[in-house]
Each structure stands twice: as C-alpha cells, then as structure tokens.
py3Dmol code that shows the C-alpha trace and the ligand (Angstrom):
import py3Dmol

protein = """\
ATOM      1  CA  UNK A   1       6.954   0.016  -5.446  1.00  0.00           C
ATOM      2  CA  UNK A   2       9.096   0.699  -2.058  1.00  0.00           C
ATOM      3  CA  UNK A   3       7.814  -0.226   1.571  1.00  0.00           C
ATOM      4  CA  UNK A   4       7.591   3.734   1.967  1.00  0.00           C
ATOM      5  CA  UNK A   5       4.658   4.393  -0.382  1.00  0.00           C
ATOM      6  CA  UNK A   6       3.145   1.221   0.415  1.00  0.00           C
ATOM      7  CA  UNK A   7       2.379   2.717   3.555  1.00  0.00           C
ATOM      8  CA  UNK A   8       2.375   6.323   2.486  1.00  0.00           C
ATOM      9  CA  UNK A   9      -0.338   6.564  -0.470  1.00  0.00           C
ATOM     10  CA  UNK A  10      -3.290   4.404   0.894  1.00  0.00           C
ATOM     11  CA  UNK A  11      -2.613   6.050   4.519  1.00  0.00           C
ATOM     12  CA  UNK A  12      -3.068   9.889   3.154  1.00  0.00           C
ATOM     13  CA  UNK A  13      -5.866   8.390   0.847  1.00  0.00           C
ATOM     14  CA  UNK A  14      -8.245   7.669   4.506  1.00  0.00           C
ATOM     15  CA  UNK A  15      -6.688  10.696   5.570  1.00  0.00           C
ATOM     16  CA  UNK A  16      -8.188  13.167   2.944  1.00  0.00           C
ATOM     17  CA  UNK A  17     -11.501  10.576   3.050  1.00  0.00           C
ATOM     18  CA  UNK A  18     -11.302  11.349   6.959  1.00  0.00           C
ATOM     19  CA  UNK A  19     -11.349   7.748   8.344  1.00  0.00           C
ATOM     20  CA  UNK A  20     -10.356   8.248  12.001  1.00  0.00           C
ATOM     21  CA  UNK A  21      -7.014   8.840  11.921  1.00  0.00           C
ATOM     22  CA  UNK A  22      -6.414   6.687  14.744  1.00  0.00           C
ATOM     23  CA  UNK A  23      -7.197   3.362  13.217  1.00  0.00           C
ATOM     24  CA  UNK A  24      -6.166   4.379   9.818  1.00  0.00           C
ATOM     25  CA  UNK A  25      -2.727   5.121  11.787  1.00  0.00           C
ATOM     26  CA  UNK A  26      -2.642   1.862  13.583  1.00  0.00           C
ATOM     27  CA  UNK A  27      -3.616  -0.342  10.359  1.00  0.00           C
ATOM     28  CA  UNK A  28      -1.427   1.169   8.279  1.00  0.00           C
ATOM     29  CA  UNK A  29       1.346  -1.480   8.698  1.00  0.00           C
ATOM     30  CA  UNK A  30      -0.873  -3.962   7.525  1.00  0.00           C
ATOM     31  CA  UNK A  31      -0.028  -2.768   3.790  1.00  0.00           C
ATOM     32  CA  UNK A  32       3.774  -3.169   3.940  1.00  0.00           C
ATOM     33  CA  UNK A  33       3.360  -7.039   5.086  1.00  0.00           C
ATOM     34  CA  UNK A  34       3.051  -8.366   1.896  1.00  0.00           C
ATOM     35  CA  UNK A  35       6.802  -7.764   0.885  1.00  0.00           C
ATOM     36  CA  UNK A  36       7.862  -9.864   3.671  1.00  0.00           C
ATOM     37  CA  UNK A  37       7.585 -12.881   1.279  1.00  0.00           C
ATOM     38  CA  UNK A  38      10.771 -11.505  -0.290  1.00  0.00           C
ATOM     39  CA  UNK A  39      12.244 -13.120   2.832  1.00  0.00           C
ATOM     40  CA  UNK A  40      10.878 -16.655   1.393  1.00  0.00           C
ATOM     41  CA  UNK A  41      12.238 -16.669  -1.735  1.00  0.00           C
ATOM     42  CA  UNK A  42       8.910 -15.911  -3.106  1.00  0.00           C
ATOM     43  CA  UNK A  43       8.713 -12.375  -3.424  1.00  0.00           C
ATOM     44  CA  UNK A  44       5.400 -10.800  -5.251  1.00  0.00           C
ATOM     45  CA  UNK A  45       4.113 -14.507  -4.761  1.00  0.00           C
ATOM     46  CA  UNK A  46       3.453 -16.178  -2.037  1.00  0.00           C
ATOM     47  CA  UNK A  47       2.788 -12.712   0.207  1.00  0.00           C
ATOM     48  CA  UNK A  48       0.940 -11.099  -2.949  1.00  0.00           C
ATOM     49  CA  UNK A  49      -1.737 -13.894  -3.884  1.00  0.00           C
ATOM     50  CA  UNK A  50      -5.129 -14.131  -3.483  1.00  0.00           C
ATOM     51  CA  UNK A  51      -4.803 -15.997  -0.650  1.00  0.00           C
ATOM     52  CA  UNK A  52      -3.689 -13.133   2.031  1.00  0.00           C
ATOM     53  CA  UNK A  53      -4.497 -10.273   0.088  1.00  0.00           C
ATOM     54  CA  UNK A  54      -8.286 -11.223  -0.691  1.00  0.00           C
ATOM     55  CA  UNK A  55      -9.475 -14.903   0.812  1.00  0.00           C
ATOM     56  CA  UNK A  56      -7.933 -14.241   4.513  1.00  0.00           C
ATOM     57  CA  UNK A  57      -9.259 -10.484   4.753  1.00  0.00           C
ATOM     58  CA  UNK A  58     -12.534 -12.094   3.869  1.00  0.00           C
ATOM     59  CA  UNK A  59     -12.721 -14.370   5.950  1.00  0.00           C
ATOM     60  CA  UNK A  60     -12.180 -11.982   8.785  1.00  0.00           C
ATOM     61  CA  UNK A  61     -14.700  -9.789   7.414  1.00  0.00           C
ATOM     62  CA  UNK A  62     -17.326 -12.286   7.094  1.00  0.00           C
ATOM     63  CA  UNK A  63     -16.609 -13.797  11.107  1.00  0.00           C
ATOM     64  CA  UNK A  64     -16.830 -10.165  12.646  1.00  0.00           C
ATOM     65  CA  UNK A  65     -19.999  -9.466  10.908  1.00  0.00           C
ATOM     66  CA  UNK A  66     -21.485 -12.649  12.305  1.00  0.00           C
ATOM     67  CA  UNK A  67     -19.583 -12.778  15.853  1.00  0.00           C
ATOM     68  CA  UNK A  68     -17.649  -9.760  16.732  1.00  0.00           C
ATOM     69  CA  UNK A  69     -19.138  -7.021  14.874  1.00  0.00           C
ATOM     70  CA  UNK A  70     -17.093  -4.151  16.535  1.00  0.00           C
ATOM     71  CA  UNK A  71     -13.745  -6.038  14.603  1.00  0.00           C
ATOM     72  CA  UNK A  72     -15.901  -5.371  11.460  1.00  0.00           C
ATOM     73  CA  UNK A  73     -13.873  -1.829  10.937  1.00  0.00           C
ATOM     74  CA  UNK A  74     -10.521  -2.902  11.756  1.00  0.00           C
ATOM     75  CA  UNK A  75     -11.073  -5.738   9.231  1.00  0.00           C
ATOM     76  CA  UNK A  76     -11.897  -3.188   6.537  1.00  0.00           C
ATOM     77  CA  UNK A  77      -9.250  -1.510   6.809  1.00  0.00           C
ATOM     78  CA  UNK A  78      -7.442  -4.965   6.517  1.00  0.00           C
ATOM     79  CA  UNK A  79      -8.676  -5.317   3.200  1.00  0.00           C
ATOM     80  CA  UNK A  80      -8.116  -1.735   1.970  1.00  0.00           C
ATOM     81  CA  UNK A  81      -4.615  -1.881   3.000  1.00  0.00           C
ATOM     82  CA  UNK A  82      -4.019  -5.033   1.403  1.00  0.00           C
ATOM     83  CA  UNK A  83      -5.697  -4.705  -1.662  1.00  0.00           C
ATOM     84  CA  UNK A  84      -3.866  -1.303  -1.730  1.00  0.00           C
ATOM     85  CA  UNK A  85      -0.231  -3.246  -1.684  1.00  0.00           C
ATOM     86  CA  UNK A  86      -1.677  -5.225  -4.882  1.00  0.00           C
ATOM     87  CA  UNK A  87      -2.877  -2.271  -6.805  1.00  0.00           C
ATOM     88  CA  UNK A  88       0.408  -0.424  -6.704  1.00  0.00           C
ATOM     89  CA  UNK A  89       2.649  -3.299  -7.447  1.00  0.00           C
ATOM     90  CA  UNK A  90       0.298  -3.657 -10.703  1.00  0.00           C
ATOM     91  CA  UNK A  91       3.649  -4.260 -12.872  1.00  0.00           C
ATOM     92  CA  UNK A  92       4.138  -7.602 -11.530  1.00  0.00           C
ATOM     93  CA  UNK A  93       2.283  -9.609  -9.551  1.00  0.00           C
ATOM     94  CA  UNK A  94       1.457 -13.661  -9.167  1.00  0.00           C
ATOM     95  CA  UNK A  95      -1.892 -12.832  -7.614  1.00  0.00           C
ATOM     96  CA  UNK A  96      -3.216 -16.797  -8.703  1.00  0.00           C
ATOM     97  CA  UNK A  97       0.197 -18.216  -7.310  1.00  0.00           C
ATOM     98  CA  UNK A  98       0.726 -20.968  -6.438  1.00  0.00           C
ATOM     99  CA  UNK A  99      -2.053 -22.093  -9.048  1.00  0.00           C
ATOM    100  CA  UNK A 100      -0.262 -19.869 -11.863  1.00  0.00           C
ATOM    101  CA  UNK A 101       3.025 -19.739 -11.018  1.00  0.00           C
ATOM    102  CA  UNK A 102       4.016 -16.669 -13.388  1.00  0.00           C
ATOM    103  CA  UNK A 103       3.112 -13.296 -12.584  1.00  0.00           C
ATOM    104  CA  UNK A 104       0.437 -11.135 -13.899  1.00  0.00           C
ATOM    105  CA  UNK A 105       1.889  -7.748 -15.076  1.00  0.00           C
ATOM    106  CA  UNK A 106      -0.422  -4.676 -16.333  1.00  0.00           C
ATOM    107  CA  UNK A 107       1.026  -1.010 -17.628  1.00  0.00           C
ATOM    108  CA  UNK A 108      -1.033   1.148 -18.997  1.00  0.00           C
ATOM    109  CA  UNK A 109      -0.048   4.527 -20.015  1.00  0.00           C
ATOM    110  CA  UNK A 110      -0.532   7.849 -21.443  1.00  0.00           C
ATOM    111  CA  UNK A 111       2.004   9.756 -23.907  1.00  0.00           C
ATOM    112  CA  UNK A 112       2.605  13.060 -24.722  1.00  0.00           C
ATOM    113  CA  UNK A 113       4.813  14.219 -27.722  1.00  0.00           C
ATOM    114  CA  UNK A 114       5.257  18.026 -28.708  1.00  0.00           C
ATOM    115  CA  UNK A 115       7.605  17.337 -31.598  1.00  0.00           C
ATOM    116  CA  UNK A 116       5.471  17.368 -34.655  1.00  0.00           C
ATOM    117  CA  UNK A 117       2.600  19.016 -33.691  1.00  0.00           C
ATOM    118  CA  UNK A 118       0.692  17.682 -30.204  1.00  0.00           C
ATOM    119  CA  UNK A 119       0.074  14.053 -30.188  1.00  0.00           C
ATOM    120  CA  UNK A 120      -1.517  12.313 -27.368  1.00  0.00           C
ATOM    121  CA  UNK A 121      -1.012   8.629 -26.846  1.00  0.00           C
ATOM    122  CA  UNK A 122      -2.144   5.545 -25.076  1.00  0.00           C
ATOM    123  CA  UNK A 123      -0.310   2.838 -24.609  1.00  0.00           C
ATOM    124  CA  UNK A 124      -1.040  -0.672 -22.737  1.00  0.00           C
ATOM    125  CA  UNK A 125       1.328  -3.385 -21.981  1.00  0.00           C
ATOM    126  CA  UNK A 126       0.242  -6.569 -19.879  1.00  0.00           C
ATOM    127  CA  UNK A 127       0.644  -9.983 -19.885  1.00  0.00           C
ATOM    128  CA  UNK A 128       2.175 -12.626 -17.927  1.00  0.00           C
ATOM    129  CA  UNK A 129       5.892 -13.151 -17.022  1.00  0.00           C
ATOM    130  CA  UNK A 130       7.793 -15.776 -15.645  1.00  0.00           C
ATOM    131  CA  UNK A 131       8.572 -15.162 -11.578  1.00  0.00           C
ATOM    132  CA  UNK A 132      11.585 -13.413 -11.596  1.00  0.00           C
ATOM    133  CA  UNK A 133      14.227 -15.031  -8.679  1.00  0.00           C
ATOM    134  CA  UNK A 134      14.721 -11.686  -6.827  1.00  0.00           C
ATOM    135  CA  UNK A 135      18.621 -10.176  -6.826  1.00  0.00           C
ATOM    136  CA  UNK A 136      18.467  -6.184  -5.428  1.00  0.00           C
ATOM    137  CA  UNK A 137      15.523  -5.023  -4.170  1.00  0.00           C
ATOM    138  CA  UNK A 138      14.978  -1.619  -3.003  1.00  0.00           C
ATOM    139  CA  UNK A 139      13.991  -0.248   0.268  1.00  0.00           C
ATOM    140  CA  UNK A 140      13.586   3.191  -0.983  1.00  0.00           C
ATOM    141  CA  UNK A 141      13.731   4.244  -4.156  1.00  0.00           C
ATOM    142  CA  UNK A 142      14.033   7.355  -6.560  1.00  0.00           C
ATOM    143  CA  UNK A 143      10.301   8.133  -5.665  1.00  0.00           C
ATOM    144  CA  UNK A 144      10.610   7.008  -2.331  1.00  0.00           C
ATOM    145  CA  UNK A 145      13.182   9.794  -1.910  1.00  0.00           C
ATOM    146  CA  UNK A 146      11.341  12.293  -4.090  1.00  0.00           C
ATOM    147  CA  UNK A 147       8.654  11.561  -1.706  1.00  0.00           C
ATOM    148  CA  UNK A 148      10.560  12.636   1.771  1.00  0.00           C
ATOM    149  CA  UNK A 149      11.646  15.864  -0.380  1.00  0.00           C
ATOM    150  CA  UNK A 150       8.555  16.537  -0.729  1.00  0.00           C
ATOM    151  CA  UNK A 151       7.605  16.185   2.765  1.00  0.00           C
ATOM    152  CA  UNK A 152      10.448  18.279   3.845  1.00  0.00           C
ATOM    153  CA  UNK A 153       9.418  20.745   1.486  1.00  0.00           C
ATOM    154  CA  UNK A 154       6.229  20.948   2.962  1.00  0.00           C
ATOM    155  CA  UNK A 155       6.948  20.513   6.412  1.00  0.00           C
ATOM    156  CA  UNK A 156       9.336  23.960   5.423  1.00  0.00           C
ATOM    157  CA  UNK A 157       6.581  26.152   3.469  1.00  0.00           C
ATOM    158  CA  UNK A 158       3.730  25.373   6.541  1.00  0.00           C
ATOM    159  CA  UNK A 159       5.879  24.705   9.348  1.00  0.00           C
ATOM    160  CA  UNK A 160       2.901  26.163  11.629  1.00  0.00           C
ATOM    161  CA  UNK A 161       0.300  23.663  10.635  1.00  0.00           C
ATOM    162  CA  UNK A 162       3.158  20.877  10.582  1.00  0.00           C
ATOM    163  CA  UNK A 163       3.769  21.753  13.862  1.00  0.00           C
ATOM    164  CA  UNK A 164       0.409  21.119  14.877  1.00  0.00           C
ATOM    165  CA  UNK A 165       0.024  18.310  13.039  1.00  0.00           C
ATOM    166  CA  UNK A 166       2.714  16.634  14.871  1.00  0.00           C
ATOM    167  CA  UNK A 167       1.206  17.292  18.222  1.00  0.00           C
ATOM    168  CA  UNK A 168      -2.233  15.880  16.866  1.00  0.00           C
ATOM    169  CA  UNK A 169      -0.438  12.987  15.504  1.00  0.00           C
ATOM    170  CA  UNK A 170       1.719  12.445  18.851  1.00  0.00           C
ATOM    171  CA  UNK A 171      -1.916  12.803  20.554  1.00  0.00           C
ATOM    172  CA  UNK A 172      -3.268  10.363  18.818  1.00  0.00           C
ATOM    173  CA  UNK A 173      -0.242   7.911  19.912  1.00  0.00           C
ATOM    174  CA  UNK A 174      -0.181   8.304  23.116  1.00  0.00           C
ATOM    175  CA  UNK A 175      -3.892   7.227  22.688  1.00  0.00           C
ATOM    176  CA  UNK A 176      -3.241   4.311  21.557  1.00  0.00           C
ATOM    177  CA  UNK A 177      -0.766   3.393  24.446  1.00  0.00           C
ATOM    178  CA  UNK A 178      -2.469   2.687  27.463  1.00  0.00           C
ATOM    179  CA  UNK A 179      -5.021   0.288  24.972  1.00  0.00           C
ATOM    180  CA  UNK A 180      -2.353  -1.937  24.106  1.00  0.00           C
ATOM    181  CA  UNK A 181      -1.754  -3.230  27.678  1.00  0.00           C
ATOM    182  CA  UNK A 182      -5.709  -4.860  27.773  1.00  0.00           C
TER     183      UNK A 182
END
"""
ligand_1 = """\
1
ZN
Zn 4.913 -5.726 -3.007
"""
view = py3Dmol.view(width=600, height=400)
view.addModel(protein, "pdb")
view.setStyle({"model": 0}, {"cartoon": {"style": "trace"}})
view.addModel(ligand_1, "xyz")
view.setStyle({"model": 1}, {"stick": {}})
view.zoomTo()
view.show()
C-alpha cells in the first residue's frame, strides 16, 4: 500500500469516529513512518516489526499512564496509527523480524462468478515468504490515484461543504501554530 492511503484511510476512520480532528490531524504522520525503513535496505522489516509498531507504542502508553497522563491520548493515537500501517500492508510483512527474518503474508478474499449460474467464493492465501530485496517501489499507485479522483470528484459535486471544510481544516492549523513554539 502507497504512503497516500497510509495516511488517508486510518485518518478519515477518527474522522467519521469524531476523534478531535486536531490531534487526529497532527498524528496522522505517525502512520507513514514505517516505510522509511525502505531507506535501510530493510523495507517491510526493520520499520514494520513488532518492535516500533507494537513494543515502543507500548511503552509510551504504559509511562504516560503512570507519569504524564495528559500524553496518554497522543500515545493512542501512536498506536492506532501504527498498527494501522501494519494492517494494510497485510500482504507482506516481517512483523517478528529480525527474529524471523521472512515475512508474514495473509490474503484473504471473496469471489464472485456469474458465468454458470452465481457462485460465491472464498479464497485464503498466507504464509511466509522470503524478504524480498526491494527494486521499484511506488509512491502512489493505481489506487492512490483513484483515490485523488475521487477526492476531486467530490470536492466538484459539494464544492459548498468542501469549501467549508477547508476553512475548518485551515482553522484547525493555524491552531496548532502558535503551540509549536512552547
Ligand atoms: Zn509499509
């Protein structure tokens, strides 16, 4: 899955649950970081493990609980974004790496032929395969695109509340400005 719906999906999932915008804006990053380990060499490894995506979130849940219990939200959201990242790259991951080297891949699936009559199917696939060394990656892909067309499209059909939207969202950013500085 591309950077873009990393950050897209889980963002517009707190959206429609109504976490406050504001942090669920500001977080949001958090969920691309894990495909920085392509720079390493070790993509879907050493960013995608357990280690960053569930023991250091936990950690930092655990010490604002006990000492700074207003982080305890932010840290939350630390979790949800990376354990988002995880879930959508379900086709291939090494989520025990460096203990199990290979990666973990998982694709389930659900069929539907009209041919000879209506038949339904399901079909699972998972398994381990070996790390793949990386070549081409992509930034954006067909469903990254599909999903600015579809923006667009919207942004077109309900250009009022889009409009408003915006100013909301550029409210909400000049928020966050004058906190950054303390
Ligand atoms: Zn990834």
């Amino acid at each position: 899955m591309d950077p873009l719906m990393h950050l897209v999906f889980p963002l517009l999932f707190l959206l429609a649950l109504r976490i406050e915008p504001k942090k669920a804006l500001l977080f949001a990053p958090i969920a691309i970081l894990p495909d920085f380990d392509a720079l390493f060499g070790l993509h879907r490894a050493l960013g995608h493990s357990f280690i960053p995506i569930l023991v250091v979130p936990m950690i930092l849940i655990a010490y604002s609980k006990f000492k700074k219990p207003e982080w305890l939200f932010g840290a939350l959201l630390v979790q949800f974004y990376l354990a988002s990242h995880v879930i959508l790259d379900l086709g291939g991951v090494a989520f025990l790496w460096p203990i199990v080297p290979e990666q973990f891949y998982f694709e389930p699936g659900i069929t539907f032929a009209a041919s000879d009559g209506f038949d339904i199917g399901f079909t699972l696939d998972y398994g381990m395969r070996e790390l793949s060394e990386m070549g081409t990656t992509s930034l954006l892909s067909d469903t990254g695109f599909a999903l600015i067309f579809l923006g667009i499209l919207t942004v077109a059909v309900f250009r009022k509340e889009a409009y408003e939207a915006l100013k909301e969202a550029f409210r909400v950013f000049l928020d966050l400005l004058p906190r950054r500085g303390k």
